[in-house]
C-alpha positions as CSV (number, residue, x, y, z in Angstrom):
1,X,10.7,37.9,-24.6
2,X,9.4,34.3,-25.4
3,X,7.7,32.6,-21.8
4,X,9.0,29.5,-21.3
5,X,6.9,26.7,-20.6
6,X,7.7,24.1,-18.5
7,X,5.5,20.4,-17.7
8,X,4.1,20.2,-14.5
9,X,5.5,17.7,-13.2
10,X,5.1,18.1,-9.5
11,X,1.7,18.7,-9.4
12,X,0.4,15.2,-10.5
13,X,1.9,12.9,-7.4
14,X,0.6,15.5,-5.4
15,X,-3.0,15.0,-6.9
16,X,-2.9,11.6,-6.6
17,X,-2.2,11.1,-3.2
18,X,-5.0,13.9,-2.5
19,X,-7.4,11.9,-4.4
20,X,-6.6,8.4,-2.7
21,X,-7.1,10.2,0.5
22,X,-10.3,12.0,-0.6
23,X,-11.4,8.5,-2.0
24,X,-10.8,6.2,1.7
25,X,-13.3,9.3,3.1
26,X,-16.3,8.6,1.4
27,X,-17.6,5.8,3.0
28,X,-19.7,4.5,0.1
29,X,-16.5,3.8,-1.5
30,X,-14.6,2.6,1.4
31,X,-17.1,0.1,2.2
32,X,-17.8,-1.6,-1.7
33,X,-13.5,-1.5,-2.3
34,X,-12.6,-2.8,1.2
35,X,-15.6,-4.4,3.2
36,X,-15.4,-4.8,7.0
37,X,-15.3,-8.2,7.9
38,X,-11.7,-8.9,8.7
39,X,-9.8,-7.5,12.0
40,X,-10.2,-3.7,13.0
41,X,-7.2,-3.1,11.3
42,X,-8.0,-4.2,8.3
43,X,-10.1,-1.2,7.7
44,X,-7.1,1.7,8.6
45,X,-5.8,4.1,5.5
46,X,-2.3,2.4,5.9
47,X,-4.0,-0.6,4.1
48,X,-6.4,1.2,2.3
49,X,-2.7,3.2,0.7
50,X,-1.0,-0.2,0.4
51,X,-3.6,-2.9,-0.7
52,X,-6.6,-1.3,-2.1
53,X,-5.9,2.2,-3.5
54,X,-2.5,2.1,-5.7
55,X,-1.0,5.1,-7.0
56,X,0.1,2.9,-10.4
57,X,-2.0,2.5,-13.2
58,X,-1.4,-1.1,-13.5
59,X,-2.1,-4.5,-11.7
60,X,0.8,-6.4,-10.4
61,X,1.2,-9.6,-11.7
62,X,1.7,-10.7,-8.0
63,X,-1.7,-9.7,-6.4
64,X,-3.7,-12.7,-6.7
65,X,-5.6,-13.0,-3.8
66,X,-9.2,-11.8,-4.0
67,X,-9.7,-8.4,-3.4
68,X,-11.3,-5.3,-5.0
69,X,-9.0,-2.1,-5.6
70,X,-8.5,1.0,-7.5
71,X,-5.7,2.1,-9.5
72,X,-5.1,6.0,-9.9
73,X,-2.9,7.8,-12.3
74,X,-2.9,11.7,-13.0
75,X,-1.0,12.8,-16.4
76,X,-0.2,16.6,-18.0
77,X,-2.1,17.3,-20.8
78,X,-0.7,20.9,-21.5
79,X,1.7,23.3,-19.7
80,X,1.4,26.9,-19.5
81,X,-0.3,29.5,-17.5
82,X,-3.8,27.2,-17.5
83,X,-2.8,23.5,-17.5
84,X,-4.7,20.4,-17.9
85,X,-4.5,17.1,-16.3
86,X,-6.0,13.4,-17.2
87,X,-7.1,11.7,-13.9
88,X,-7.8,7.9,-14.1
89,X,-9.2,5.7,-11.9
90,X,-9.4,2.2,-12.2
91,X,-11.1,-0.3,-10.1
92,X,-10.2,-3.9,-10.5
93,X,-12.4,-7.0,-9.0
94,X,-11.2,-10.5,-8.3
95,X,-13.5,-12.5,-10.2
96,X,-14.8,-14.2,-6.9
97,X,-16.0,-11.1,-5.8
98,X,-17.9,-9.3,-9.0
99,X,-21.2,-11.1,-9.0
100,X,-23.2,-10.2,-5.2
101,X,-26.0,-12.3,-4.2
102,X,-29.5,-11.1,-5.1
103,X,-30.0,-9.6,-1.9
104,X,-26.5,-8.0,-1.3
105,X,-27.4,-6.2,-4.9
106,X,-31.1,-5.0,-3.4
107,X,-29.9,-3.7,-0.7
108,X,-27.2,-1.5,-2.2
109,X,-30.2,-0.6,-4.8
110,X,-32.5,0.1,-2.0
111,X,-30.3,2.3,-0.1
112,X,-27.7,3.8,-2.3
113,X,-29.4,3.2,-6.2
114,X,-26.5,0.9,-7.2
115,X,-26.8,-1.3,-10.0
116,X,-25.2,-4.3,-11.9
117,X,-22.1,-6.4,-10.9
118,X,-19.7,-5.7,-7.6
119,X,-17.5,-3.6,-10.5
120,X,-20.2,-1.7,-11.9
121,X,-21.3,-0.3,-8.2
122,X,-17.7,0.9,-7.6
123,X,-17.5,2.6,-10.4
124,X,-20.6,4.3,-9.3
125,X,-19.7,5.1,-6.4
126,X,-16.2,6.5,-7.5
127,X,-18.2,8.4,-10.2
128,X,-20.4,10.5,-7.5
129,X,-17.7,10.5,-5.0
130,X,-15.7,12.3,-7.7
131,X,-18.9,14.7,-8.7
132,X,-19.2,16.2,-5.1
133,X,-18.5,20.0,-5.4
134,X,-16.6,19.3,-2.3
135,X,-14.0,17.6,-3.8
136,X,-13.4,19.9,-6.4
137,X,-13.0,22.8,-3.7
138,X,-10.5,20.0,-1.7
139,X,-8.4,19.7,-4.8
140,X,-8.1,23.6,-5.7
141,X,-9.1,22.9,-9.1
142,X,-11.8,23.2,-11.4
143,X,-14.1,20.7,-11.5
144,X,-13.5,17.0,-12.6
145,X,-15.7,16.3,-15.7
146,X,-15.5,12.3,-17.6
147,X,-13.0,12.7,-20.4
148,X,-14.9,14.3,-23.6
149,X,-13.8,10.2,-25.8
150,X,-13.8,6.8,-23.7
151,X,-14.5,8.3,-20.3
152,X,-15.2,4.8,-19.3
153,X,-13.2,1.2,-20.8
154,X,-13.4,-2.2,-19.4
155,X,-9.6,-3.3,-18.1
156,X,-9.1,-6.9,-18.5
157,X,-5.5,-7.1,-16.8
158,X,-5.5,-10.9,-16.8
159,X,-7.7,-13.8,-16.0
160,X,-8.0,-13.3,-12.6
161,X,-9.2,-9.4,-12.5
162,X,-11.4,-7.0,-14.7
163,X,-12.6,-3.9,-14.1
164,X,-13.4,-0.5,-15.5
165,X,-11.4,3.0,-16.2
166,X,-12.6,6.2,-15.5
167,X,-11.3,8.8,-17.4
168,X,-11.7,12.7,-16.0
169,X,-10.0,15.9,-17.2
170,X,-9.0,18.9,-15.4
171,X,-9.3,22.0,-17.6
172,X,-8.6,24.8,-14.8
173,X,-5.8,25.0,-12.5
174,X,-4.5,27.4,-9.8
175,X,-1.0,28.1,-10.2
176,X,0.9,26.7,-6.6
């Protein structure tokens, strides 16, 4: 009897909400995408979900103001018993915000080995959050490793934002 094999498609909105979660918990990442300097409540996961970690993998036309964010999509690669899954993140800078003064950039050097522009440190940051064995265990996968061709691209959505993509695959996956 031939098995049948069906996408996964429920799997990959469940992944991504996981990983936007996982990503407002590391507060390296928390702090570069959405620094504290408004009111108390700017800081909660509610806006962290609504303003600065997006479950699309594209940038509204209608966000203009100047904030840093990321951008998360999670695709099917295969089906079957083992399946695969392409995990993008991508963090977008408004321009105002991608060059740091010269201390700002020392200090994030100094204490967390950051380097280059506002983008460049988020990357980073979403880079090692992503390589903690912890967060492999918290997904129930095998672990994240950058995609084996372009694991990283510049995204120039318009004139206001740029950024870079992440690109991770998924090669081993628990059946749920």
């Amino acid at each position: 009897m031939k098995q049948k094999n069906e996408l996964p498609l429920s799997e990959p909105g469940a992944y991504k909400d996981l990983l936007r979660r996982l990503l407002f918990e590391d507060e390296l990442v928390r702090q570069l995408v959405m620094p504290s300097g408004g009111t108390p409540d700017s800081q909660t996961e509610e806006v962290w979900l609504t303003r600065h970690c997006l479950d699309v993998p594209y940038l509204d036309e209608q966000i203009t103001d100047e904030r840093s964010l990321l951008l998360i999509e999670c695709l099917p690669l295969t089906s079957g018993e083992i399946r695969s899954y392409s995990i993008t993140v991508t963090v977008c800078c408004h321009r105002n915000l991608i060059n740091l003064s010269a201390e700002k950039r020392a200090g994030y050097h100094t204490q967390y080995g950051l380097t280059g522009n506002l983008a460049d440190m988020i990357v980073m940051a979403v880079n090692q959050a992503l390589s903690k064995d912890s967060t492999s265990r918290s997904f129930g996968i095998g672990k994240l490793r950058p995609a084996s061709e372009k694991p990283v691209v510049s995204f120039i959505p318009n004139t206001q934002f740029y950024g870079k993509t992440l690109t991770f695959e998924v090669f081993e996956m628990r059946r749920r």
